[in-house]
GUDREN-645033 format. One record per residue (C-alpha): residue in one letter; residue number from 0; x, y, z. Coordinates in nm, 4 decimals, decimal comma, padded with zeros to 6 digits. Layout:
BEGIN
  torse  fivex        c1        c2        c3
      A    NUM         X         Y         Z
...
//
This chain:
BEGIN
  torse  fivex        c1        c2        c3
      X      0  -00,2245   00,0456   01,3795
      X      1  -00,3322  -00,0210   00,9976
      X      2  -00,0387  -00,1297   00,8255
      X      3  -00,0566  -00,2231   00,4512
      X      4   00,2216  -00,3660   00,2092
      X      5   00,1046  -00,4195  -00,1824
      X      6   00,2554  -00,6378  -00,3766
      X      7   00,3140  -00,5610  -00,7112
      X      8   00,5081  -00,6956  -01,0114
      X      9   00,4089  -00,7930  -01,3702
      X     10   00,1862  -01,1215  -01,4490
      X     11   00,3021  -01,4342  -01,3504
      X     12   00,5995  -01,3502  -01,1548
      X     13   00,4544  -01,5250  -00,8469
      X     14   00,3036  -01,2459  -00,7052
      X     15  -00,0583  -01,4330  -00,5871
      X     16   00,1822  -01,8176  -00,5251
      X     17   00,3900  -01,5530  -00,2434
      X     18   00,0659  -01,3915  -00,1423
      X     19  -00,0683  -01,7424  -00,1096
      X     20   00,2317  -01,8469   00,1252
      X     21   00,2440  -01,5218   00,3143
      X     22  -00,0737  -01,5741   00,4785
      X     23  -00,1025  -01,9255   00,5008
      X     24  -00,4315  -01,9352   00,3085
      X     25  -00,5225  -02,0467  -00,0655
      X     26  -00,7247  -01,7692  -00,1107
      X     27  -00,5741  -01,5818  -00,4185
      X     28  -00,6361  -01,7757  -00,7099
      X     29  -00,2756  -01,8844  -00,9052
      X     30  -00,3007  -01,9315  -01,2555
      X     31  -00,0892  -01,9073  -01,5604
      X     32  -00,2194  -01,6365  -01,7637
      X     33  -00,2118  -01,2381  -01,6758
      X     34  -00,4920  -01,0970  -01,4496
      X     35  -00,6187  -01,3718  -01,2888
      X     36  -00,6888  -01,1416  -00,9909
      X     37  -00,8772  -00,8955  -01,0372
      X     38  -01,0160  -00,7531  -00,7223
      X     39  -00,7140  -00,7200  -00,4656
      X     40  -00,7073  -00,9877  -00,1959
      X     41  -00,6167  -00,8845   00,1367
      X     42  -00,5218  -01,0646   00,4162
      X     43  -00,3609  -00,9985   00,7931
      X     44  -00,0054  -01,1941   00,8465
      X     45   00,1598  -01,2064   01,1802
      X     46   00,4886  -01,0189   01,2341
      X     47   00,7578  -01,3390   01,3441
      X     48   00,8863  -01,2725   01,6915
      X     49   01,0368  -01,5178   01,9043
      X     50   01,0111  -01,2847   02,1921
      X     51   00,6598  -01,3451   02,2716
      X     52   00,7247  -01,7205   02,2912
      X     53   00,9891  -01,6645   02,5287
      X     54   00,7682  -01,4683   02,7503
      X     55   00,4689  -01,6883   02,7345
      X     56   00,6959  -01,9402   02,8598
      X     57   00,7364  -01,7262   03,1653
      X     58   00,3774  -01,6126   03,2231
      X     59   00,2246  -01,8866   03,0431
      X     60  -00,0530  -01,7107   02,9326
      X     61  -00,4337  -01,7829   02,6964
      X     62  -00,3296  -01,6928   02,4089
      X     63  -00,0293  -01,5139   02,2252
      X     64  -00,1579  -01,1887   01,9824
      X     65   00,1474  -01,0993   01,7509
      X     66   00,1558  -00,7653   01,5681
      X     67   00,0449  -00,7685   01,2231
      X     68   00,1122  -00,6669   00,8410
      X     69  -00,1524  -00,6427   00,6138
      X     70  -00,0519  -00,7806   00,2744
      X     71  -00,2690  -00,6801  -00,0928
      X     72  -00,2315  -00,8897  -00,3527
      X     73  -00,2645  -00,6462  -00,6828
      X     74  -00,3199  -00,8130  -00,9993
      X     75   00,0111  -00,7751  -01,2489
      X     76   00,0895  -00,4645  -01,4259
      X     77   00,2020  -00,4392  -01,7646
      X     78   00,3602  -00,1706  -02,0204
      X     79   00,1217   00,1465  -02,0005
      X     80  -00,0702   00,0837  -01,6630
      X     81  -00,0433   00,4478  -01,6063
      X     82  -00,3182   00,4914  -01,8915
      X     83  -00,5517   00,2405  -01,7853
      X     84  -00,3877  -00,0788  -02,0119
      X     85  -00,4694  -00,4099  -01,8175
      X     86  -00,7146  -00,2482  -01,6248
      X     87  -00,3948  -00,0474  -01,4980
      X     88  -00,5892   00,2296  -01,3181
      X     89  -00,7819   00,0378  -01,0963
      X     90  -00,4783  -00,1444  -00,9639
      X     91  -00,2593   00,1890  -00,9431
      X     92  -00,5375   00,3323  -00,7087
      X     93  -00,4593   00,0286  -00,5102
      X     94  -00,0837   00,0640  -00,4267
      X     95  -00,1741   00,4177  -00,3339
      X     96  -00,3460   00,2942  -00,0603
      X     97  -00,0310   00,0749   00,0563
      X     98   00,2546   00,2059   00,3206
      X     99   00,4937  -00,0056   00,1460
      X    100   00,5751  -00,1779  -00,1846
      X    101   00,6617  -00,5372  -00,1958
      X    102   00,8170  -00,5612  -00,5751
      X    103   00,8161  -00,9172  -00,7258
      X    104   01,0815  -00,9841  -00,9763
      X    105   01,1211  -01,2874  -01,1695
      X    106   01,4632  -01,4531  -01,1266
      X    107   01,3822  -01,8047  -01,2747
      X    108   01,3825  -01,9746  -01,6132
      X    109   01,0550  -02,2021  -01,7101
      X    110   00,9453  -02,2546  -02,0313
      X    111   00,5729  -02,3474  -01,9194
      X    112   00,5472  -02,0377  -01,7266
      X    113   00,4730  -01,7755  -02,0126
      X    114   00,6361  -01,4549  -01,9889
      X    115   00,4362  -01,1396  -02,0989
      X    116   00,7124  -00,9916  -02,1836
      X    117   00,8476  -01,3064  -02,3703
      X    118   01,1489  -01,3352  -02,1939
      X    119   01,3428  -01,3477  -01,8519
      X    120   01,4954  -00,9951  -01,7724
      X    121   01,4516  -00,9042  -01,4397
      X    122   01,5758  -00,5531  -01,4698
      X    123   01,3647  -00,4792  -01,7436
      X    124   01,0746  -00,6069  -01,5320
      X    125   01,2029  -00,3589  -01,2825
      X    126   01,1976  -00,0534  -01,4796
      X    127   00,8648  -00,1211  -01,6749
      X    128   00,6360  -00,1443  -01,3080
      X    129   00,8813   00,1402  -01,1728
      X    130   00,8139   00,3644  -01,5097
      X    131   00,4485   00,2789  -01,4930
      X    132   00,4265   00,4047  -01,1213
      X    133   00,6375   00,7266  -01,2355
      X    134   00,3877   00,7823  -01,5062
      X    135   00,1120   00,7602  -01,2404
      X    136   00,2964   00,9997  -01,0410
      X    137   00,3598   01,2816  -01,2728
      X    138  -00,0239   01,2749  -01,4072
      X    139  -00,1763   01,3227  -01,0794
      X    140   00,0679   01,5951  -01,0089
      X    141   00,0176   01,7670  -01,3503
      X    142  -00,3514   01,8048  -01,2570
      X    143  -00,2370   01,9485  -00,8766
      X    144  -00,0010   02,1827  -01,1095
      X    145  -00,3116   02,3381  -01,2719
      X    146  -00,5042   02,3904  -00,9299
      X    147  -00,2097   02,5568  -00,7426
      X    148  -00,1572   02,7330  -01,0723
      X    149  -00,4928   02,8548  -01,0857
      X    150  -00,5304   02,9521  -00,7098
      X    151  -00,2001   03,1443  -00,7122
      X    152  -00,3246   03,3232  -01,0241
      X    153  -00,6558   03,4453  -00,7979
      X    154  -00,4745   03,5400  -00,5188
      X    155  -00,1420   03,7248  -00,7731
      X    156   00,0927   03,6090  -00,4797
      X    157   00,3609   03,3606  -00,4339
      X    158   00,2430   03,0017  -00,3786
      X    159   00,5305   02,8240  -00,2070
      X    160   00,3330   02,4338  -00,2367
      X    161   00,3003   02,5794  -00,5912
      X    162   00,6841   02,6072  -00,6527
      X    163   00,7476   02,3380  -00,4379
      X    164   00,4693   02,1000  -00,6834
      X    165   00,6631   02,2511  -00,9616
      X    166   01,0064   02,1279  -00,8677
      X    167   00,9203   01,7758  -00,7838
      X    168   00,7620   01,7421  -01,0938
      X    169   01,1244   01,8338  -01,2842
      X    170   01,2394   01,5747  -01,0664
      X    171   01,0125   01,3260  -01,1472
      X    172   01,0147   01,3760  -01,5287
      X    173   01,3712   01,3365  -01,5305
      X    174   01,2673   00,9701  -01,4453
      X    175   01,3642   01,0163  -01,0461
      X    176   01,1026   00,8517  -00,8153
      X    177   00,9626   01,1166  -00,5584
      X    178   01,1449   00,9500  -00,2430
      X    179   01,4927   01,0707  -00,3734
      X    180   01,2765   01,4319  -00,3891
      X    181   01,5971   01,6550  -00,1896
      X    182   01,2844   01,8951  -00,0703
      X    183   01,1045   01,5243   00,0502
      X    184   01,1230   01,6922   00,4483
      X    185   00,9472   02,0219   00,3626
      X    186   00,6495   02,1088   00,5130
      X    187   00,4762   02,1602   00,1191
      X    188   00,5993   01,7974   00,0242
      X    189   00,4124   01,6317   00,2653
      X    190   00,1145   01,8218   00,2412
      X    191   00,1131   01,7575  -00,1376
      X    192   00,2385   01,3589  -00,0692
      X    193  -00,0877   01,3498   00,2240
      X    194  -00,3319   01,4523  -00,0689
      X    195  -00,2096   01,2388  -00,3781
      X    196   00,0164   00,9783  -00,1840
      X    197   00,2981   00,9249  -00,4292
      X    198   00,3792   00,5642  -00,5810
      X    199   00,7151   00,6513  -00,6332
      X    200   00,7414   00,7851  -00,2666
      X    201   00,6808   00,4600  -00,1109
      X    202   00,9811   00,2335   00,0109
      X    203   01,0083  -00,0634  -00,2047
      X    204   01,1160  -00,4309  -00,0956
      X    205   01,2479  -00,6119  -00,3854
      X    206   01,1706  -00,9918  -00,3954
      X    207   01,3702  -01,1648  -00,5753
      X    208   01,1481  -01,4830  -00,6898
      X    209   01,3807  -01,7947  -00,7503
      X    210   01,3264  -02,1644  -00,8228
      X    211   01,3940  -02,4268  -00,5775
      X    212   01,7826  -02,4506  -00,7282
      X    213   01,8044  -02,0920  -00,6917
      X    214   01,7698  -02,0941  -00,2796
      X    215   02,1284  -02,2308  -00,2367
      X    216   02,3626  -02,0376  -00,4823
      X    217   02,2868  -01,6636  -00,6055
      X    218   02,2299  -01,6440  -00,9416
      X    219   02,2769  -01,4216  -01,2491
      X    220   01,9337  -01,2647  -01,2118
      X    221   01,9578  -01,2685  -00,8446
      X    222   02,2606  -01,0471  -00,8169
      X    223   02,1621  -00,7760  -01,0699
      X    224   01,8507  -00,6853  -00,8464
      X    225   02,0240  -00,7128  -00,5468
      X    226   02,2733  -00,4521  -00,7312
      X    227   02,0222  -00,2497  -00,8233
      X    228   01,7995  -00,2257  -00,4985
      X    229   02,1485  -00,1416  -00,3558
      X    230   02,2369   00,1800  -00,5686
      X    231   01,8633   00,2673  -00,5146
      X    232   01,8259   00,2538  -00,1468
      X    233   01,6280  -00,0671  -00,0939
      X    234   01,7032  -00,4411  -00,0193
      X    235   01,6264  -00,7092  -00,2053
      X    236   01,5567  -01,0119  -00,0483
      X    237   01,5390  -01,4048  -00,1891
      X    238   01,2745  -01,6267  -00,1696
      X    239   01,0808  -01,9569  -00,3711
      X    240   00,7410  -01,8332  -00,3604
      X    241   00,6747  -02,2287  -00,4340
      X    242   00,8888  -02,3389  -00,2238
      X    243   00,7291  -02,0888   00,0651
      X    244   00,3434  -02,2062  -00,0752
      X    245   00,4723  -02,5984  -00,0017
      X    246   00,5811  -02,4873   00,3638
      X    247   00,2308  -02,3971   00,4563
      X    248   00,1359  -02,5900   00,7590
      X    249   00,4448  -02,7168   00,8703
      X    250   00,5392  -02,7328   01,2024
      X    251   00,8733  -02,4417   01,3182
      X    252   01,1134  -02,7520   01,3240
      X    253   01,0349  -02,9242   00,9839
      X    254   01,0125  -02,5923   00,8607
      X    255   01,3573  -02,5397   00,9768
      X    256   01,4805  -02,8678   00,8562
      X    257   01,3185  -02,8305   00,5110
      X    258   01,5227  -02,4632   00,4570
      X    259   01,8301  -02,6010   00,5409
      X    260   01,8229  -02,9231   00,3216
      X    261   01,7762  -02,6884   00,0322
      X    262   02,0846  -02,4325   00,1797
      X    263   01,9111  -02,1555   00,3268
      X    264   01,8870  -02,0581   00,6564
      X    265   01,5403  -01,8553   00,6769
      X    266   01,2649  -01,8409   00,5166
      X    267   01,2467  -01,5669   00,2119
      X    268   00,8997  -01,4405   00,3332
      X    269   00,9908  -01,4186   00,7072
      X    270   01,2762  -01,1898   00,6190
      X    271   01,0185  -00,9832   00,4389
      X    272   00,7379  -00,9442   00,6960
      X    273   01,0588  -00,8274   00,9250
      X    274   01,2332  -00,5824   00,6734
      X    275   00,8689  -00,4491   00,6021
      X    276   00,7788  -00,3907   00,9806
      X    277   01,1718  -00,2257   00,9907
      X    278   01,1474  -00,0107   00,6762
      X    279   00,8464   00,1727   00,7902
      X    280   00,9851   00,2356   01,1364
      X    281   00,7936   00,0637   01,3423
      X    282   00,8569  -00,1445   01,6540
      X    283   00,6907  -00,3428   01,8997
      X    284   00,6454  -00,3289   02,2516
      X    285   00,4661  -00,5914   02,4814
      X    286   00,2080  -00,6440   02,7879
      X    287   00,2375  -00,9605   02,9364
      X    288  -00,0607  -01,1184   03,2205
      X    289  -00,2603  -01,4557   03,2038
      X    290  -00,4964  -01,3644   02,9448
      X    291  -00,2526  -01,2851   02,6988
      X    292   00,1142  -01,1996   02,6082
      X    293   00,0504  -00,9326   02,3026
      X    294   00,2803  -00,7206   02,1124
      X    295   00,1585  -00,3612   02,0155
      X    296   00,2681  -00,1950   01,7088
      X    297   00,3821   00,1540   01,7566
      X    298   00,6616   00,3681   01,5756
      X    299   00,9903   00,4345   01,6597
      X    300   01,0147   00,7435   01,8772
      X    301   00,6542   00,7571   02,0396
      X    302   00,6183   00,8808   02,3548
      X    303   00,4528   00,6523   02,6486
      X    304   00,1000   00,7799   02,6024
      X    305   00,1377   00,7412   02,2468
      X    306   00,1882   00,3857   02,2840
      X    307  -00,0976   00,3604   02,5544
      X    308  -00,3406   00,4650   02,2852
      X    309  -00,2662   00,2485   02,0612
      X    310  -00,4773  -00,0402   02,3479
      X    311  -00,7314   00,1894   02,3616
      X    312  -00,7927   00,5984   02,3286
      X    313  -00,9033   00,6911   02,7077
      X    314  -00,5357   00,5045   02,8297
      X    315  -00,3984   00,8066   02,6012
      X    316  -00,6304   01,0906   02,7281
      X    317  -00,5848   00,9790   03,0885
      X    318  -00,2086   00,8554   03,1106
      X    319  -00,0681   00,9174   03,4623
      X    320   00,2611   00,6678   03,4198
      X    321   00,3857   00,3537   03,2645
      X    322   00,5202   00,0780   03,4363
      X    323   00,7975  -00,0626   03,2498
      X    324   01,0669  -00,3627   03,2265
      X    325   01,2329  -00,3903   02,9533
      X    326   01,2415  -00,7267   02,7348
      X    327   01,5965  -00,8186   02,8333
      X    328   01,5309  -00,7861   03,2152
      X    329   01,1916  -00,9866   03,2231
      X    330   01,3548  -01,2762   03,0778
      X    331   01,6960  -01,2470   03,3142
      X    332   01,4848  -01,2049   03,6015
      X    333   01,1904  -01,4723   03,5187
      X    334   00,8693  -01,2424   03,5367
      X    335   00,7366  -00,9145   03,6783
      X    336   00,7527  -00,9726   04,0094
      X    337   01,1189  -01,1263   04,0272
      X    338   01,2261  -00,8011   03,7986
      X    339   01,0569  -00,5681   04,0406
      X    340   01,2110  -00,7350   04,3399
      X    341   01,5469  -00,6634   04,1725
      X    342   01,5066  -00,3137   04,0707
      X    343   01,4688  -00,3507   03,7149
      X    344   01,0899  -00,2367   03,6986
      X    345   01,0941   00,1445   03,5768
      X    346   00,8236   00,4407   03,6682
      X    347   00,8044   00,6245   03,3285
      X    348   00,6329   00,9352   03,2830
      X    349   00,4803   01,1699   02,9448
      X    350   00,7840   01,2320   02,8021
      X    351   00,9303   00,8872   02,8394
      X    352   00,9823   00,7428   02,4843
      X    353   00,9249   00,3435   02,4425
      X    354   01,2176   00,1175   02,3178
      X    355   01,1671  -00,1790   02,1194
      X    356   01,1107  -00,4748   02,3329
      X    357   00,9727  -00,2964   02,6539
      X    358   00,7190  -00,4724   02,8620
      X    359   00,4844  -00,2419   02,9829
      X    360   00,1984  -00,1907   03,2254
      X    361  -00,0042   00,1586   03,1960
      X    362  -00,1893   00,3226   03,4638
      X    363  -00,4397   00,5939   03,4172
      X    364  -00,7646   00,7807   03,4825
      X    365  -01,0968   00,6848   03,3035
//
């Protein structure tokens, strides 16, 4: 399942030092001047789960295949992105194509880290990217305004995507972002959200980019975007994206060790591959033999031969049942075999929908 989170914020926040740490490779040049990346990097992260450790323990398996996030690095933003300043088009075009929005915010003072906005305000940081991607928003709708307008004009009847395009773009230009749309469940909305894929529709992760002294004690900065990603609807989680760059390569218990000398108990990136895997409803389920303990991304609320076709399109088409333990009872019980001795293996049919955590086997007809 292709899963993408952009991450966006203006120049030299830390946007490409987080991207840097997030997937373990220096492959998104750093440097201290706007725009130093210009073509989006993109790299595949692993979703932390301790429950496929604790399983491989059991089965002891080849190898262990985590789910996975998809992270874009898009080069800063600045004031009037939405009209192509800063090469501001291009990069738009690139958080359309994201599920999710991972929002940078500076939270730190350092004099040899130039602002472009010649100062530290992270709200104000906030609303220039969040106005930009409202600009964005309510020009591509304008020109959907003059189609539908157009095409109910040919056809002299009532247009309900028309009224329905019409409405959200009040909404918008009353500077409200399209996922606080009340008509957002209507069958016209998502049509119109399918074709031009809304910035302002996305959910947004606010990451709030500290110095190392800023890890053990929120600060100023800190606490007005956590405020504000509150009254929003979003989170707003704190990391060191130096900090997280220097961790790169260390082993789980100097990793650990190194978090809490500096007062914090998990790492600021881990928390945000989790909340990003959470916020777009997904979950995980796993299949567990000798070759492999995996865990397949699905989301929440698919049905068993949903989730079968995710491994592969024919274990979809020709689903006769699942075979299913779930995670709690493979561990209690020490395997398959010991959990289907004691009852706790489960025949599950079409309509049975998975649960986070479930170890299944599928059985079907080629």
């Amino acid at each position: 399942m292709g899963l993408s989170i952009g991450i966006v914020g203006l120049p030299n926040v830390g946007k490409s030092t987080t991207f840097n740490a997030l997937t373990k490779a220096q492959n998104a040049e750093a440097a201290n001047y706007p725009f130093c990346t210009i073509e989006p990097n993109k790299a595949v992260v692993a979703v932390p789960d301790v429950r496929l450790n604790e399983l491989a323990k059991i089965v002891n398996p080849q190898k262990i295949q985590h789910s996975v996030i998809e992270f874009v690095d898009i080069a800063g933003l600045v004031r009037g992105a939405s009209k192509g300043e800063g090469l501001g088009n291009q990069f738009l075009a690139n958080i359309k194509e994201s599920d999710l929005i991972l929002h940078i915010v500076r939270c730190f003072e350092d004099s040899n880290i130039t602002h472009v906005e010649g100062r530290v305000d992270p709200l104000l940081d906030i609303e220039i990217i969040e106005l930009e991607l409202l600009f964005a928003d309510i020009a591509s709708l304008n020109k959907r305004v003059e189609k539908l307008q157009k095409e109910s004009k040919a056809k002299k009847g009532e247009n309900p995507n028309l009224s329905i395009a019409l409405e959200l773009l009040a909404h918008l230009e009353s500077s409200k972002p399209a996922r606080s749309f009340p008509k957002r469940e209507s069958e016209a909305f998502i049509s119109l959200n399918k074709e031009l894929r809304f910035l302002t529709n996305k959910e947004v992760i606010y990451g709030a980019n500290v110095d190392e002294e800023g890890l053990a004690q929120d600060s100023i900065f800190v606490q007005q975007v956590r405020e504000y990603a509150a009254k929003h609807g979003g989170i707003a989680i704190k990391l060191c994206a130096k900090i997280e760059e220097e961790m790169v390569g260390m082993e789980d218990n100097e990793r650990a060790e190194f978090l809490e000398s500096l007062g914090a108990k998990e790492s600021g990136l881990e928390q945000i591959i989790k909340e990003g895997f959470a916020r777009l409803g997904l979950i995980s389920y796993f299949t567990a033999g000798v070759k492999e303990v995996r865990a397949w991304t699905i989301r929440e609320g698919d049905s068993a031969p949903k989730a079968a076709g995710v491994i592969h399109k024919d274990f979809e088409k020709g689903f006769i049942r699942a075979e299913c333990i779930s995670y709690a009872d493979f561990i209690k019980y020490g395997g398959e075999a010991k959990a289907k001795e004691a009852g706790a293996m489960r025949v599950e049919g079409k309509d049975y929908i998975v649960q986070d955590g479930d170890v299944m086997h599928f059985r079907f007809n080629v």
